[in-house]
C-alpha positions in Angstrom: 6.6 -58.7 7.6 3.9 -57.0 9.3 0.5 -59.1 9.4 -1.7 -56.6 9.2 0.7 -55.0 5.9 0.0 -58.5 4.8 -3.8 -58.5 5.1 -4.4 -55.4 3.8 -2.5 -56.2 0.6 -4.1 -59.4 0.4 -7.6 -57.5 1.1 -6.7 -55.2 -1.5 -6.0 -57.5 -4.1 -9.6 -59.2 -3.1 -11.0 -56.2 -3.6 -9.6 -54.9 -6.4 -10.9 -58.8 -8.1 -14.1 -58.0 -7.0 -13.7 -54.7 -8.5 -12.7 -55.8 -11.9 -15.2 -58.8 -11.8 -17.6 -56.3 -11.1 -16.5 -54.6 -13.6 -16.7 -57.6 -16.4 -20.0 -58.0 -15.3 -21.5 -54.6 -15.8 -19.7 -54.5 -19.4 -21.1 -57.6 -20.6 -24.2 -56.9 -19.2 -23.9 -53.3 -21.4 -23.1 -55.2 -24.4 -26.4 -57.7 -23.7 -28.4 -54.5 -23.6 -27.2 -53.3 -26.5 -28.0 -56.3 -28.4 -31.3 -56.2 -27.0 -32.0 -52.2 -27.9 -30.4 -53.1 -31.4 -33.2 -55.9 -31.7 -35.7 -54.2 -30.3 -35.1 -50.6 -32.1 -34.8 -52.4 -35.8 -37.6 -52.7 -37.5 -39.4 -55.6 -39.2 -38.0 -55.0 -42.6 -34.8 -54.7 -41.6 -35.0 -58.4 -39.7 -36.3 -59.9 -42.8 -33.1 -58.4 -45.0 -30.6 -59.4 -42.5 -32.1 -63.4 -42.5 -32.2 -63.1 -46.4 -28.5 -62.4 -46.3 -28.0 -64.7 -44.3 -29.4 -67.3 -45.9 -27.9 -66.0 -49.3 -24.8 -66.7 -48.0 -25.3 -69.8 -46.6 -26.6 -71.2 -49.8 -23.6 -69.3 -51.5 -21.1 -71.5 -49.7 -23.0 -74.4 -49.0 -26.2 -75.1 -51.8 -28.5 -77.7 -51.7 -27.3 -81.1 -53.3 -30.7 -82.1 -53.8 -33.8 -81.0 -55.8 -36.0 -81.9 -53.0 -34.1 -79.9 -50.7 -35.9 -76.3 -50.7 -34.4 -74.6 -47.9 -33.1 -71.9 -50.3 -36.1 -71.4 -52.1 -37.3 -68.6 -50.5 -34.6 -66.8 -52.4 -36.2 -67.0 -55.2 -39.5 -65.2 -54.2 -40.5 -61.8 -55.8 -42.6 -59.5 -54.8 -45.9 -59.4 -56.4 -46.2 -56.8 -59.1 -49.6 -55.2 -58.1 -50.5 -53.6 -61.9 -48.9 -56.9 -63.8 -52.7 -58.0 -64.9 -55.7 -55.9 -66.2 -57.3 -57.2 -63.1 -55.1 -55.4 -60.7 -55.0 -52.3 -63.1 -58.5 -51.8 -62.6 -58.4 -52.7 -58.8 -56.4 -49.7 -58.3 -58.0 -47.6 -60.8 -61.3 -47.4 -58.7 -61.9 -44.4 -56.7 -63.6 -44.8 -53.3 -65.8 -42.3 -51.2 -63.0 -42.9 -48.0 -59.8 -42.9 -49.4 -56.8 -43.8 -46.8 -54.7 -40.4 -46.1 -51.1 -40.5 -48.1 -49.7 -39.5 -44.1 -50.9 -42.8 -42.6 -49.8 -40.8 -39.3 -46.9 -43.0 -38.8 -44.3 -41.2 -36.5 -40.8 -42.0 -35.9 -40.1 -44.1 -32.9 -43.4 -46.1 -33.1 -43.0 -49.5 -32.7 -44.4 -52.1 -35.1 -47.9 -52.6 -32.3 -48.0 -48.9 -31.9 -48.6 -48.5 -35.4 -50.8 -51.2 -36.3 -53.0 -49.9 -33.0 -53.1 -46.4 -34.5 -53.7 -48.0 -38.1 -55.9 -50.0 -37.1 -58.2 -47.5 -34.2 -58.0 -45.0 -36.5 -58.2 -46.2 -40.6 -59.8 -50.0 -40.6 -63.5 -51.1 -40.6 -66.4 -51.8 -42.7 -67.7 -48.8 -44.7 -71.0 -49.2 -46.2 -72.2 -46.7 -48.8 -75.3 -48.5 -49.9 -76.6 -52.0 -49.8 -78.7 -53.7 -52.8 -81.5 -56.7 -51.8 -82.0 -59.9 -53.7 -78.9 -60.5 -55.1 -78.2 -64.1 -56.4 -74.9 -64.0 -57.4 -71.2 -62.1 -57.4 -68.6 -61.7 -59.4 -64.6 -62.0 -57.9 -63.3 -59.6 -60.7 -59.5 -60.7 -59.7 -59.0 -64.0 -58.8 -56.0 -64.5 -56.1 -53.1 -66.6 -56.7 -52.2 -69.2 -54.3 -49.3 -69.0 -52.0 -47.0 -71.8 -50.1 -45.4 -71.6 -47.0 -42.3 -69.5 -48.6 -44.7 -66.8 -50.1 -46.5 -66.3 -46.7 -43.3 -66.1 -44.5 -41.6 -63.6 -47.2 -42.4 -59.6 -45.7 -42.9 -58.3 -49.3 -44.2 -61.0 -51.8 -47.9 -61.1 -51.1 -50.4 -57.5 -51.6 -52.7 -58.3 -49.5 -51.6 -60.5 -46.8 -54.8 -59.2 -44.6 -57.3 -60.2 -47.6 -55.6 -63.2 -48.2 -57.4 -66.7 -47.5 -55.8 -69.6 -48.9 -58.8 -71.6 -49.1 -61.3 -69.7 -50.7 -58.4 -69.1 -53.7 -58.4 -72.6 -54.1 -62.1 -73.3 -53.7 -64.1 -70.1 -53.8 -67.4 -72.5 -54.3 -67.3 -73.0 -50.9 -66.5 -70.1 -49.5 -69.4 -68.4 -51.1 -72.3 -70.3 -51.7 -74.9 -71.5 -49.2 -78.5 -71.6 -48.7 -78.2 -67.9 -46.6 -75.3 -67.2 -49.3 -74.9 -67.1 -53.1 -76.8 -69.2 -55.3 -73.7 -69.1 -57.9 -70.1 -67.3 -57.8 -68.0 -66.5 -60.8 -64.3 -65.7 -61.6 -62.3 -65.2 -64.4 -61.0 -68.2 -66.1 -58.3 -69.2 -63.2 -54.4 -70.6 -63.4 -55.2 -72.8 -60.4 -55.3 -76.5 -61.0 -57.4 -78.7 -58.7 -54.7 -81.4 -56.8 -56.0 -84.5 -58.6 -56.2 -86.3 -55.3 -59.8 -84.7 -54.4 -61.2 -86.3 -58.0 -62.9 -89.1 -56.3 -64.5 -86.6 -53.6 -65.8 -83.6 -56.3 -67.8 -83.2 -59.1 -66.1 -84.2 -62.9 -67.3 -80.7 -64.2 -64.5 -79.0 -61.3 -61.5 -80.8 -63.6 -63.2 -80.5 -67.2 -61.3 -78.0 -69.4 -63.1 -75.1 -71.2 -63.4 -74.3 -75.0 -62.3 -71.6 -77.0 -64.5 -68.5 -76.3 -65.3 -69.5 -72.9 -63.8 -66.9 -70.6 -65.5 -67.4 -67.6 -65.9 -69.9 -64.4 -69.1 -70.1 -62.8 -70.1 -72.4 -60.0 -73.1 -73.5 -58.0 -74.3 -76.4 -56.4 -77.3 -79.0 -57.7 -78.3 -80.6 -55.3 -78.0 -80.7 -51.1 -75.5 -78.2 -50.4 -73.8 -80.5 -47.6 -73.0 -82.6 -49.7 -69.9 -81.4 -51.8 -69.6 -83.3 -54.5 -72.4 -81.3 -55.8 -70.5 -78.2 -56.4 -70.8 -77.8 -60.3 -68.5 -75.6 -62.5 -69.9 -74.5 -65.6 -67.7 -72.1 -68.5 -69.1 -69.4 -70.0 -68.6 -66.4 -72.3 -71.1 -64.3 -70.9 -71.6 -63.1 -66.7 -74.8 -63.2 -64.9 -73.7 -61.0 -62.1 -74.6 -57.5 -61.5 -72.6 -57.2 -58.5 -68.7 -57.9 -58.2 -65.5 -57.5 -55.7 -62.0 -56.6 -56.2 -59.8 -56.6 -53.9 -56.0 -54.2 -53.6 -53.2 -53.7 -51.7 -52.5 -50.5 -49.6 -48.7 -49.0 -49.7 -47.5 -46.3 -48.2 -44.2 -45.6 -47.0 -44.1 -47.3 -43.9 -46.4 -49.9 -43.5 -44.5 -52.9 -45.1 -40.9 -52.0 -43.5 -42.8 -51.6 -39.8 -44.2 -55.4 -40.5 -47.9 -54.3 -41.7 -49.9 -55.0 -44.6 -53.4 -53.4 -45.3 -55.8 -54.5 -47.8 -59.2 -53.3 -48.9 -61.9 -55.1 -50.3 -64.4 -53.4 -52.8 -68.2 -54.3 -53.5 -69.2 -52.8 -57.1 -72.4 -52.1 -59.0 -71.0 -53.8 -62.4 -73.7 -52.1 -64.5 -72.5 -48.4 -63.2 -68.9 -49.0 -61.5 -70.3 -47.2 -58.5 -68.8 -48.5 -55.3 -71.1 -49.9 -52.8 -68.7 -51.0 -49.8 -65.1 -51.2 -48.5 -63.9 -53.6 -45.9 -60.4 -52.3 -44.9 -58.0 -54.5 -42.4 -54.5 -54.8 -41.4 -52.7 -57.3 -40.6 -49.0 -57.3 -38.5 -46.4 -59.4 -39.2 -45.1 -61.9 -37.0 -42.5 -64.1 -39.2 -45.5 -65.1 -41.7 -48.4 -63.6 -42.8 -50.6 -66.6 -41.6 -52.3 -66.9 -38.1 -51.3 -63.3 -37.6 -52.8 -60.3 -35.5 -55.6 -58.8 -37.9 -58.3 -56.1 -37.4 -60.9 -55.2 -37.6 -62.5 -58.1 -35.6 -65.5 -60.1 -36.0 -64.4 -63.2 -33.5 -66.5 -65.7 -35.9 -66.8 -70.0 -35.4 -65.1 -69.1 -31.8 -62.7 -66.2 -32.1 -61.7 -66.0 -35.4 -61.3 -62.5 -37.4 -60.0 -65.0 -40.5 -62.1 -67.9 -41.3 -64.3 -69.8 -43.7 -66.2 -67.1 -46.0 -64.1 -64.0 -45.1 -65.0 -62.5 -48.1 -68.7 -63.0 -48.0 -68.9 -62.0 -44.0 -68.5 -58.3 -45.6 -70.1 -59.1 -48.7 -73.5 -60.2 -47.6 -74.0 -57.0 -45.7 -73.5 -55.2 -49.2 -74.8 -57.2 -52.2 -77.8 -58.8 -49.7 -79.0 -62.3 -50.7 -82.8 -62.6 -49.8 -81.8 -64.6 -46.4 -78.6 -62.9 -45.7 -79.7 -62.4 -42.4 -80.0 -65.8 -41.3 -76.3 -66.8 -41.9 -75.3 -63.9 -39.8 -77.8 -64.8 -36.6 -76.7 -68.4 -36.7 -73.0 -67.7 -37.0 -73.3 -64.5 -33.9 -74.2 -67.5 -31.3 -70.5 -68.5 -32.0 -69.1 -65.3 -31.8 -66.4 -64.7 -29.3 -64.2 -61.1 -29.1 -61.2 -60.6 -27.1 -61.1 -57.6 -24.6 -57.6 -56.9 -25.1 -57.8 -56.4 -28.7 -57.4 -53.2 -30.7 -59.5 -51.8 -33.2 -62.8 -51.9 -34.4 -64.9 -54.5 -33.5 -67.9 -55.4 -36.2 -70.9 -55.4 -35.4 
């Protein structure tokens, strides 16, 4: 047999390996890219349905044993019905001097940053129609419900995700009074129970029950306001406020599905139902609604734009307490705002 016959054969086999190898490679490396494009062109919404399947079926063929065992839980999560209580009915009802556009200016091909950047640039911000001085108190004309880990992670149960601060639904006293702040805060008579492990630490009038008639929650503090166990609640029939907030959703027919959830927070004149302010913000989703991108910013106690009196940070620009100014010039030295982010920055 002729060598070289035999060499060439054998260096065409090689090559024709390397060839198909070659091959291989480029093909799986096709299908990696199309897994990545798939994950990369689907949108948010369409992430969270695929995982609920999943999970459906998994809990299907293999369901917990255990009552303690909540990994299918999340199954059972609604979305909020935003007109379910009068409250919310009259949330929606209000008319505002900036209403946001139905077209939102979503286009196709955006991706879940582009929007909430164009969102964001182009529809959040504080927007302040006319202020009012010496106020002593506010009304929250519909309280929030509280939501658990399940609830936060779920794209479509909460309306407001952006609005939404866990603490101040279950303590608004806090969130809301100071010596710079409120004097007193009232809600409607609330379905949130206090955890009875804070008894020892809070006043007894925070777990006392009202009577029949009472249809109101009002509290306030007597005595130093660092100290907390003097946070008083006190039932009533009757308000004292002249001033209130209500807060809505925002929906539209893109937000949710690209991962976004806007919210808008509304100052009133309770005497003449005019509107005095709207905060609006956005948040993006990011697998839960909690320690989420959010605009606008205000980079408070460090860098937050979510934090301990979110509410009132609008509020006390609105419905002015007599030394309103002071809690914003002691809180600005603690101010710190990211160049990179998007969005209006308050001032």
């Amino acid at each position: 047999m002729n060598k070289s016959f035999g060499m060439e054969r054998r260096s065409l086999a090689m090559g024709n390996g390397r060839r198909w190898h070659t091959v291989g490679l480029l093909v799986i490396l096709m299908m990696g890219c199309a897994q990545i494009s798939l994950a990369q062109t689907s949108t948010p919404g369409e992430q969270f349905r695929e995982r609920m399947a999943k999970l459906e079926t998994e809990c299907r063929r293999n369901p917990p044993s255990d009552l303690r065992n909540t990994r299918c839980d999340p199954l059972k999560i609604a979305p909020e019905d935003w007109l379910a209580t009068p409250e919310g009915g009259f949330a929606h009802s209000i008319k505002i001097p900036n209403p946001v556009p139905a077209d939102s200016g979503y286009q196709k091909g955006m991706t879940p940053a582009q929007y909430f950047e164009h969102l964001c640039k182009n529809e959040a911000g504080e927007f302040i129609f006319k202020t009012v001085d010496n106020v002593e108190g506010i009304r929250l004309l519909r309280p929030r419900e509280p939501a658990n880990d399940y609830v936060f992670q779920n794209l479509y149960a909460m309306e407001d995700p952006y609005g939404h601060l866990q603490e101040e639904v279950e303590d608004p006293g806090f969130h809301f009074l100071g010596p710079t702040a409120y004097a007193f805060v009232e809600t409607p008579l609330r379905k949130t129970k206090r955890h009875p492990a804070y008894k020892t630490f809070r006043h007894p009038s925070l777990y006392a029950d009202p009577v029949p008639g009472q249809t109101m929650e009002r509290y306030y503090f007597d005595g130093p306001w660092s100290d907390r166990q003097n946070l008083q609640l006190q039932y009533d029939a009757v308000s004292r406020s002249k001033y209130g907030i209500a807060w809505r959703g925002i929906r539209r027919p893109n937000d949710r599905e690209m991962g976004i959830a806007g919210g808008e927070l509304i100052v009133l004149d309770l005497e003449t139902n005019e509107v005095l302010g709207v905060r609006r913000g956005y948040a993006l989703y990011r697998g839960s609604w909690e320690a989420t991108p959010l605009c606008p910013h205000y980079g408070y106690f460090g860098g937050f734009d979510k934090a301990s009196g979110f509410s009132s940070w609008f509020t006390l620009k609105v419905a002015r307490t007599p030394r309103w100014k002071e809690w914003f010039e002691a809180n600005e030295k603690t101010r710190r705002i990211r160049a990179d982010q998007v969005g209006p920055v308050i001032k």
